[in-house]
N, C-alpha and C positions, 0 to 999 in steps of 0.2 A: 504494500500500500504506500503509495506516496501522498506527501501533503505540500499543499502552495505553501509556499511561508515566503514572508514581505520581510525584507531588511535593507535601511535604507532606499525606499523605494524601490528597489529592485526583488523582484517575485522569484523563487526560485522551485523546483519541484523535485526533490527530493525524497527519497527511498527511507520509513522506518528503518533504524538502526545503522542510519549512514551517519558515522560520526565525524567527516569531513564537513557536515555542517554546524559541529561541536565549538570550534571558534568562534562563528559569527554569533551564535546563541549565547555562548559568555560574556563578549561584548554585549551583546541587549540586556544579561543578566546585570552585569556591573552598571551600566547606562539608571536601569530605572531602579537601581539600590540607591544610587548614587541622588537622583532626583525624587525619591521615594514614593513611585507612583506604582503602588503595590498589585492594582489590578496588572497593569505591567510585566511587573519581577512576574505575577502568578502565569500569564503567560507564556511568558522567557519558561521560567521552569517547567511545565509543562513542554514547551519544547524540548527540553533537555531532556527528560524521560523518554519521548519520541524517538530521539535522534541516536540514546546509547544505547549500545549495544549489552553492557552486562546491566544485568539485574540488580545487584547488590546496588550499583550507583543510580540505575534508576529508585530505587527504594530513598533515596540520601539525596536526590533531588526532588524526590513527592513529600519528603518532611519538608525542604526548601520550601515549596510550594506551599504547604500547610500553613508554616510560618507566617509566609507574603499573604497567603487570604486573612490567616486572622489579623494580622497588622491594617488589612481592609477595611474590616470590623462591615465585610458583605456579605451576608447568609449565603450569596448563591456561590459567589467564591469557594467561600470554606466548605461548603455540601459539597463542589465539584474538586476540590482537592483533595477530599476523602475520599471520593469516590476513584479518583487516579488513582490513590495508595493502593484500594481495596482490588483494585484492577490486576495490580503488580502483584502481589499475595496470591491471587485466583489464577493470573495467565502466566505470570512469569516462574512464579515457584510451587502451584498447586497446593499452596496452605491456604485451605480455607475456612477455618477459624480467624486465623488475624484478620483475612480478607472481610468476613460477616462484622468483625470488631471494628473496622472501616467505613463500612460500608451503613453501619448502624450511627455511629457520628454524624457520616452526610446524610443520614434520615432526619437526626435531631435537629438538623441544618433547614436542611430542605423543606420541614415543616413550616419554618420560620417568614418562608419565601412563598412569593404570589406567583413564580413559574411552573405553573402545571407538568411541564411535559418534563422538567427535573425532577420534579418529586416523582415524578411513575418512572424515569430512567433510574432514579435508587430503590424506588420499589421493584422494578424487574429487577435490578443484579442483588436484591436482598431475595430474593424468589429463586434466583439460578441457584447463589451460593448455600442457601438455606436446600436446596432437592438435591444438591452436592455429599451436604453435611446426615442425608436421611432425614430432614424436618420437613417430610411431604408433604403434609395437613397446611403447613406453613406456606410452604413455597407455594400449594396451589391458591390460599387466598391471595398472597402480592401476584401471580403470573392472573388471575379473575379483575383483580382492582386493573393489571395493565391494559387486559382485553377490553375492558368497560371503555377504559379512557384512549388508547390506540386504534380501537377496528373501529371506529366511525372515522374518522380522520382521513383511511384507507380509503375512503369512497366520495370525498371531498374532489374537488377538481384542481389538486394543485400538483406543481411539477414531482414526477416522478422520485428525484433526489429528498424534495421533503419527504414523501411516504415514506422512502427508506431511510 
């Protein structure tokens, strides 16, 4: 999977886990430390997870990230930087415990927040990792609350890329 990413006005499209874009994302990280524009840094870090290749440092850039959202003091921030962490725990190392431990933060988050389609993207991966863990009963009320709030949407007339 590749992602656009803007630096310095120049768009680039690079491959997950291509850490020849690890430079340019430091610069942006030191850039908005430096001006403390924390949505910013959450960004920047977030890139950085994208772009490395081991785990362990992605893990040490989603606490980065954690940091820069609460410094936000943005609910939708901090929901969405727990839920990177919980991402990495589930995809990157298949513990899924700490991942549900993550992932239940950016619940406590995302509650807090008027973005809909956030709160049912922590309540699906709270529903995956919970049918992961054998809390079936569990998982199927979050995977029911996401069908309620997702499969109307399906049938809406907007571009394709939203559905998915």
């Amino acid at each position: 999977m590749s992602k656009s990413w803007k630096y310095s006005g120049k768009i680039f499209f690079i491959e997950e886990d291509n850490e020849l874009a690890l430079p340019f994302v430091k610069k942006y990280i030191f850039q908005a430390k430096n001006e403390k524009k924390y949505n910013h840094l959450v960004q920047a870090y977030k890139d950085a997870v994208f772009f490395t290749k081991n785990p362990n440092e992605k893990i040490k850039f989603s606490d980065s990230c954690i940091s820069a959202a609460i410094k936000s003091q943005n609910d939708d921030l901090i929901s969405t930087a727990f839920v990177l962490k919980g991402s990495i725990f589930y995809y990157n190392f298949k513990k899924y415990k700490p991942a549900l431990d993550e992932y239940i933060k950016a619940y406590q988050y995302s509650n807090k927040s008027n973005d809909l389609y956030l709160q049912h993207k922590v309540i699906y991966h709270l529903g995956v990792v919970k049918s992961y863990l054998g809390y079936y009963s569990d998982a199927l009320v979050h995977f029911k609350k996401c069908i309620l709030y997702f499969e109307p949407k399906t049938k809406l007339n907007i571009h394709p890329d939203d559905i998915y």
